[in-house]
N, C-alpha and C positions, 0 to 999 in steps of 0.2 A: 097210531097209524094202522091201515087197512094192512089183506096181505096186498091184494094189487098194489098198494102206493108202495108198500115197501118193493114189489117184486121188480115193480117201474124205477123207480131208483137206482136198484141194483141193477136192471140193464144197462141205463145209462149210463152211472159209477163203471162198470166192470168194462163197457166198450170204450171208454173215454180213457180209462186204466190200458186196457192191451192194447192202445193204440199209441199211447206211448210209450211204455213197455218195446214195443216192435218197432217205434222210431227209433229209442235207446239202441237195439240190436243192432239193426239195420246201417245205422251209421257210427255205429263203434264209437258211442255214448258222444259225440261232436255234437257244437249247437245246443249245448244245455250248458251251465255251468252246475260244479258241483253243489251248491247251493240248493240250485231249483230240480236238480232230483232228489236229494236227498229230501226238500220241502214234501216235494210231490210225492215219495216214497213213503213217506211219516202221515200225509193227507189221505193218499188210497187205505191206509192199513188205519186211521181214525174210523172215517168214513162206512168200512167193511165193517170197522165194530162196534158201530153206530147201529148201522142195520142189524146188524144181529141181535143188538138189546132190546130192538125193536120188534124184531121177529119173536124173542125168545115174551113177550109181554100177549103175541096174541091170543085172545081165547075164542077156542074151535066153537063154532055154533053146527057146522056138519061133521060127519065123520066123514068126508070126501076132502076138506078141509088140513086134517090129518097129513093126509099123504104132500097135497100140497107147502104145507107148512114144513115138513120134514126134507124135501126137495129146497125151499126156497134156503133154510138153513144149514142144507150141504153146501150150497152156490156161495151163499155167504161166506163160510169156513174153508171153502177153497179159496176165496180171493185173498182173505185175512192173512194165511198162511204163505200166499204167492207175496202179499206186501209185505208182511214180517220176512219171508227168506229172502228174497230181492235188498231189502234193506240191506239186511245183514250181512249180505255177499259183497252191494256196494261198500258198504263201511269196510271191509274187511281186505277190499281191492280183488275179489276174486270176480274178475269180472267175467272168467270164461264158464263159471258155475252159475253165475247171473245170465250168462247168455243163457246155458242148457235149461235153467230150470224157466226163464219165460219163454222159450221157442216151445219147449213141452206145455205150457200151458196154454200158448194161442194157439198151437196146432190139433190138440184137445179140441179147445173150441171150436174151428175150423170141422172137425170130425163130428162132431154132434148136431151143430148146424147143418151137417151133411145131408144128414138120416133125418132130419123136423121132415 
């Protein structure tokens, strides 16, 4: 894979991810059985490190290149880590640590989006 294809991906992945994520929040995990987040929780955190196997195989033809590839594999390992701890929180029933830690990361996003 290209970087664009990978970077395209991971917008999709990562917006289709916080939007459930923020559905979970928002209605105090209702409307989902535990099943299908748990499913969806294990799929976002494949997915993430999927892309990063993919990111981590590209070889730079520019040194411009570099910087981008260095950015698309932060994006990546923050998502990886929001799906691994999310999991974990869920499995764990700590559901008020599950809330704090995805409000902090769509709200991030939220702020970054700000400043483009």
């Amino acid at each position: 894979m290209e970087l664009i294809e990978i970077y395209t991906e991971y917008k999709y992945l990562n917006e289709s991810f916080t939007l459930f994520v923020d559905d979970l929040i928002n209605n105090n995990f209702e409307g989902h059985t535990e099943q299908d987040i748990v499913c969806k929780l294990i799929a976002a955190k494949e997915n993430y490190g999927r892309l990063k196997e993919e990111a981590d195989k590209i070889e730079l033809e520019e040194e411009c290149d570099e910087g981008n590839v260095k950015d698309l594999e932060y994006l990546l390992v923050d998502g990886l880590f929001l799906a691994i701890d999310l999991l974990n929180f869920y499995r764990a029933k700590e559901f008020e640590r599950f809330k704090m830690r995805g409000t902090n990361y769509i709200r991030k996003g939220r702020v970054l989006n700000f400043f483009k």
